[in-house]
C-alpha atoms as one frame of an Amber mdcrd trajectory, in Angstrom:
protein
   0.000   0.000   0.000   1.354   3.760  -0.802   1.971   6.125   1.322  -1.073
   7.668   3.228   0.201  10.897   2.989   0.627  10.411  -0.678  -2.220   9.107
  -1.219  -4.004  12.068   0.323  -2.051  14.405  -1.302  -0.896  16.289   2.027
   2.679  16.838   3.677   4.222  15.167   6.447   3.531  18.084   8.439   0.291
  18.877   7.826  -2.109  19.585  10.205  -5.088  17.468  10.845  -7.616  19.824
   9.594  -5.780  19.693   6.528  -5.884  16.413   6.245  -9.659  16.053   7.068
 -10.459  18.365   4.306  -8.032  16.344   1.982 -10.060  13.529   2.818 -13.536
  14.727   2.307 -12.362  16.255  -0.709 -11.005  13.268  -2.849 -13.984  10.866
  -0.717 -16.379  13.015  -2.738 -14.224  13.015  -5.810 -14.075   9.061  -6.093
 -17.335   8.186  -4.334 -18.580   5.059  -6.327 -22.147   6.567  -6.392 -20.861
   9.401  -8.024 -18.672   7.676 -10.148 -20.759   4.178 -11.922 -19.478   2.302
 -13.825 -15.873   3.380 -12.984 -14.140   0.743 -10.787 -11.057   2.798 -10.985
 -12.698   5.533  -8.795 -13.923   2.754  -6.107 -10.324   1.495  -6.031  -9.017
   4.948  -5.521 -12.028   5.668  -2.809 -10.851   2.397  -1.044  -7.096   3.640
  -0.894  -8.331   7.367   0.489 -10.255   5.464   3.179  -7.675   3.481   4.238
  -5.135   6.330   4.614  -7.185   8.384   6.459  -7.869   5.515   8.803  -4.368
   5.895   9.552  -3.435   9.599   9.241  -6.814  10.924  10.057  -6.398   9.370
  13.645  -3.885  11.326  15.568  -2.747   8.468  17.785  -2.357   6.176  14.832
  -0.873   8.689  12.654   1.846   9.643  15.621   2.667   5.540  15.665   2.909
   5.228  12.168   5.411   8.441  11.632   7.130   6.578  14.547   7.509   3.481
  12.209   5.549   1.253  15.029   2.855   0.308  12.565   2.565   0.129   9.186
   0.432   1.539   5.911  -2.117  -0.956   7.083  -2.131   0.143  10.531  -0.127
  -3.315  11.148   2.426  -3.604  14.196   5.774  -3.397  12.825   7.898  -6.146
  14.183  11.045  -5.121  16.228  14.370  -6.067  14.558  15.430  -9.080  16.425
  19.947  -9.564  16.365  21.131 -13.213  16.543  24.674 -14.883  17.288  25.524
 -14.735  13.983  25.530 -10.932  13.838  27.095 -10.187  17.077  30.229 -12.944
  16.262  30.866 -11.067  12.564  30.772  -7.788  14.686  33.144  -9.003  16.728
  34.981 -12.176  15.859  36.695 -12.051  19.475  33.106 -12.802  21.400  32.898
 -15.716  23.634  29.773 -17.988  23.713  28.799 -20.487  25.923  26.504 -21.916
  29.107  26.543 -20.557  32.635  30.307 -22.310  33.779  31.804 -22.693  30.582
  33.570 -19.432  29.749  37.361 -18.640  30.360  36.325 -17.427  34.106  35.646
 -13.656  33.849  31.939 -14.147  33.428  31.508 -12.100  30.067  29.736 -15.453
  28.377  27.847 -16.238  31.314  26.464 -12.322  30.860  25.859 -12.817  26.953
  23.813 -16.185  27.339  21.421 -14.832  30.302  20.377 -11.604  27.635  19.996
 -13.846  24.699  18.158 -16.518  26.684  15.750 -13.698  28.087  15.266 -12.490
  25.053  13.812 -15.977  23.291  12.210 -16.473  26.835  10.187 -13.766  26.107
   9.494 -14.423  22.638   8.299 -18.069  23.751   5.766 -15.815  26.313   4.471
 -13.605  23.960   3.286 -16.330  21.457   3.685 -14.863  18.552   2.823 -11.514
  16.706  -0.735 -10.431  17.290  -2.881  -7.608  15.373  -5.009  -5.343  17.434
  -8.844  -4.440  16.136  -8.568  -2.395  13.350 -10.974   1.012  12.962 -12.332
   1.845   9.650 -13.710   4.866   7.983 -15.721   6.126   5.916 -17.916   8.491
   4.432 -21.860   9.189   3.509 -23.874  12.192   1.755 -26.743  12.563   3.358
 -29.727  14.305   2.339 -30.663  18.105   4.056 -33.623  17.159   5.555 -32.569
  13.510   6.714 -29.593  15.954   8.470 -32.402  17.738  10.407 -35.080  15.465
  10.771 -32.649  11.830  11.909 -33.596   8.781   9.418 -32.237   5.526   9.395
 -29.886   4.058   6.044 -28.798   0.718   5.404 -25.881   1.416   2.914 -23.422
  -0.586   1.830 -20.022   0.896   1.833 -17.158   0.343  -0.698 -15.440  -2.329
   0.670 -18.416  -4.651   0.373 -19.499  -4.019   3.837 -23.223  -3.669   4.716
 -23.907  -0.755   8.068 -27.476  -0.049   9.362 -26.694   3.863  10.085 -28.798
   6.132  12.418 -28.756   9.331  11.689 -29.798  11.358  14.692 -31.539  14.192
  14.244 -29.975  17.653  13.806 -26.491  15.778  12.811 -24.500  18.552  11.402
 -21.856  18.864   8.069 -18.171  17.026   9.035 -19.788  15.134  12.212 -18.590
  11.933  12.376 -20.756   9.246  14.038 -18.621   5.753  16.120 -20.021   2.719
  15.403 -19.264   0.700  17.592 -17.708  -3.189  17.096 -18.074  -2.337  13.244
 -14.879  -2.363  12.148 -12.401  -5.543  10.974 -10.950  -8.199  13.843  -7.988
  -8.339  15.281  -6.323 -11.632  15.772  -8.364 -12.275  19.087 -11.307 -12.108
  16.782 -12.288  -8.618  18.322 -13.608  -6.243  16.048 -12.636  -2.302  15.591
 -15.407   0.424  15.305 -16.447   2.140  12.316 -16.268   5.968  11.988 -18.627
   7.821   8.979 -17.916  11.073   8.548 -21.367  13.017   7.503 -21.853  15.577
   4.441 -25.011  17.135   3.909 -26.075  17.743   0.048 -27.856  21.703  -0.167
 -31.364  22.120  -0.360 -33.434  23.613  -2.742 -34.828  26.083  -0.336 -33.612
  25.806   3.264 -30.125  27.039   4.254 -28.628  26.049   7.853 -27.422  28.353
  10.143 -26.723  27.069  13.728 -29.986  25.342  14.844 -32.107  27.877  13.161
 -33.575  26.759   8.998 -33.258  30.148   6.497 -35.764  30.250   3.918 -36.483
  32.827   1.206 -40.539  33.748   0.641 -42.073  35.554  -2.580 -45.155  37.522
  -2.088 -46.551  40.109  -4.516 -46.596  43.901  -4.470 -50.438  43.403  -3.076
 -49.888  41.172  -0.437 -46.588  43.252   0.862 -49.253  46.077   0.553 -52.149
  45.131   1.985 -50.785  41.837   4.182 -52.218  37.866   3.490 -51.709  34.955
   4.883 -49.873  32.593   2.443 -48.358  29.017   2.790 -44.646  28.657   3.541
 -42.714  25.238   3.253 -40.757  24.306   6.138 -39.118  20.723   6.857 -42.513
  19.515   8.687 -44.367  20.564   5.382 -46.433  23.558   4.286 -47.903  25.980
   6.871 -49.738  28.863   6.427 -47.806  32.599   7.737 -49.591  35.558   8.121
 -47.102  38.057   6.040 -48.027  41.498   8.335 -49.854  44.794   5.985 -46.854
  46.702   4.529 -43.788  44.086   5.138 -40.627  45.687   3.553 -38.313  43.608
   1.182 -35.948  41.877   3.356 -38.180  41.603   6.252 -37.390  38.247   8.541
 -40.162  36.270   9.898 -39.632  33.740  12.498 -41.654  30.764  13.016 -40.468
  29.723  16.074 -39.737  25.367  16.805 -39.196  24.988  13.168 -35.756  24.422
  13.036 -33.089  21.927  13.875 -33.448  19.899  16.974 -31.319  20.931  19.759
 -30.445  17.153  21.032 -31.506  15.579  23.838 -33.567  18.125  25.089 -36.215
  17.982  22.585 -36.083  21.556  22.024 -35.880  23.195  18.250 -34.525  25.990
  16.581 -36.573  28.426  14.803 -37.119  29.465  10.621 -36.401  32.751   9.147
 -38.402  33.690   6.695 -37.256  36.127   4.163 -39.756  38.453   2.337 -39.181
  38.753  -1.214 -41.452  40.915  -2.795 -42.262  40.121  -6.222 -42.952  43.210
  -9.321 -46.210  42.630 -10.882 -45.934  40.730 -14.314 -47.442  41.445 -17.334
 -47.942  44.981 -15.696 -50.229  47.587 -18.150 -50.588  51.000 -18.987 -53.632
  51.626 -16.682 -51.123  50.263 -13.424 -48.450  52.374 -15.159 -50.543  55.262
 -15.238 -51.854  54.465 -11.626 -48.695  54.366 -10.036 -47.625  57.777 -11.867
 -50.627  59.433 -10.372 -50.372  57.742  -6.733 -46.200  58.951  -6.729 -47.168
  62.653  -7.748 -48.983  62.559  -3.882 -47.001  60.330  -2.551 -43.117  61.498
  -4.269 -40.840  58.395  -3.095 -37.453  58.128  -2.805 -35.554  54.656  -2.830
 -32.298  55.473  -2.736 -32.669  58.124   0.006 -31.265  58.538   3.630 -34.745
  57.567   4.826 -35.732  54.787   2.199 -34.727  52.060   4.395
């Protein structure tokens, strides 16, 4: 496997942030549902994944710059030294058991380290690999952000997760799933981490825990007020837009936005009044509003117009 920093296209250096938003930007480059048909780009999604397992985790990414694990996030086996090396080091070295040396102890010392050290071997029984944490990462859609859903998706690798969203999950979170990941040697399993991006919506923006929304009314109903309907991400409701609202006017509709948590509390919407010019406007209108400004001169751009 290549290097995860190459593969990522970051420096040695860089920080994690950088390396997050290296991530999320090839992820959605090579995603395999944006990319059918193209096994190349689900290879290359694959590879992105599995560096960022490594170099997206700051613990595992310190080990692996320390050479203790690998590109796979595999331990790296010591380097072990045997007799052979140490007697071309130095040809003058004397082996042999406990009361066998020429009498100034310096064999007797050598044995007892090189015994301990294939004692311990013996103990350890063998190399073993830990759980291994895998990542990943999922669109999700604006409202399924706000409102929670559950997905069953299966993920490049083959893998098949049953994902709750929770509601009010916001762009970049990243949710643990627990015993998700691939086993270790003790049969174990790691967890699985998804990093979250939420496509835009037509007509709601995010801002905090509070849903932005734009409304059009016409030049009558900014005049003389109505009561129109108003999406929101329950569905439709009907807002009473107040006699001579200004363009650029807020309305709130308060516990209509994104749920605070645990608390079962909401944000609100902001509603922005848009007013509308009349179309397919006539000469009689024309001629009305020339008459009405004579008696009532207006000024847009002036001190006072706002």
């Amino acid at each position: 496997m290549a290097d995860p920093y190459e593969v990522l296209g970051v420096e040695r250096d860089a920080s994690q942030d950088d390396i997050r938003k290296a991530y999320r930007k090839a992820a959605k480059e090579t995603h395999p549902d944006l990319n059918p048909g193209k096994p190349e780009a689900e290879e290359r999604f694959k590879k992105i994944n599995a560096a960022y397992d490594i170099i997206g985790d700051a613990d595992k990414r310190k080990r692996y710059d320390a050479g203790e694990i690998d590109e796979t996030g595999a331990e790296r086996q010591p380097e072990r030294h045997f007799y052979r090396e140490y007697a071309e080091a130095d040809p003058t070295m004397r082996y042999g058991r406990r009361g066998q040396s020429g009498g100034d102890g310096q064999a007797d010392f050598d044995y007892d380290i090189f015994a301990d050290l294939f004692r311990g071997r013996g103990e350890r029984g063998g190399f073993r690999m830990p759980p291994q944490d895998v990542r990943y990462a999922l669109e999700v859609d604006f409202l399924d952000a706000v409102k929670g859903a559950r997905k069953v998706v299966s993920m490049p690798d083959g893998k098949t997760l049953d994902i709750a969203i929770p509601p009010g999950i916001s762009e970049g979170q990243v949710l643990r799933l627990k015993g998700q990941g691939l086993p270790g040697s003790d049969g174990k399993p790691g967890d699985a981490y998804v990093e979250i991006s939420v496509r835009p919506h037509a007509i709601f923006k995010r801002e905090g825990l509070d849903i932005l929304s734009t409304l059009p009314v016409s030049l009558g109903e900014a005049l003389n007020g109505a009561s129109v309907r108003a999406e929101t991400v329950d569905g439709p409701v009907d807002l009473t837009v107040p006699k001579g609202v200004k363009e650029g006017a807020k309305l709130r509709l308060r516990g209509k936005g994104v749920p605070r948590g645990k608390d079962g509390g909401r944000g609100d919407q902001l509603v922005t009044i848009h007013i509308v010019p009349p179309q397919g406007a006539d000469d009689a209108l024309a001629q009305f509003m020339a008459e009405w400004e004579k008696a009532h001169p207006q000024n847009p751009r002036g001190r006072d117009a706002a």
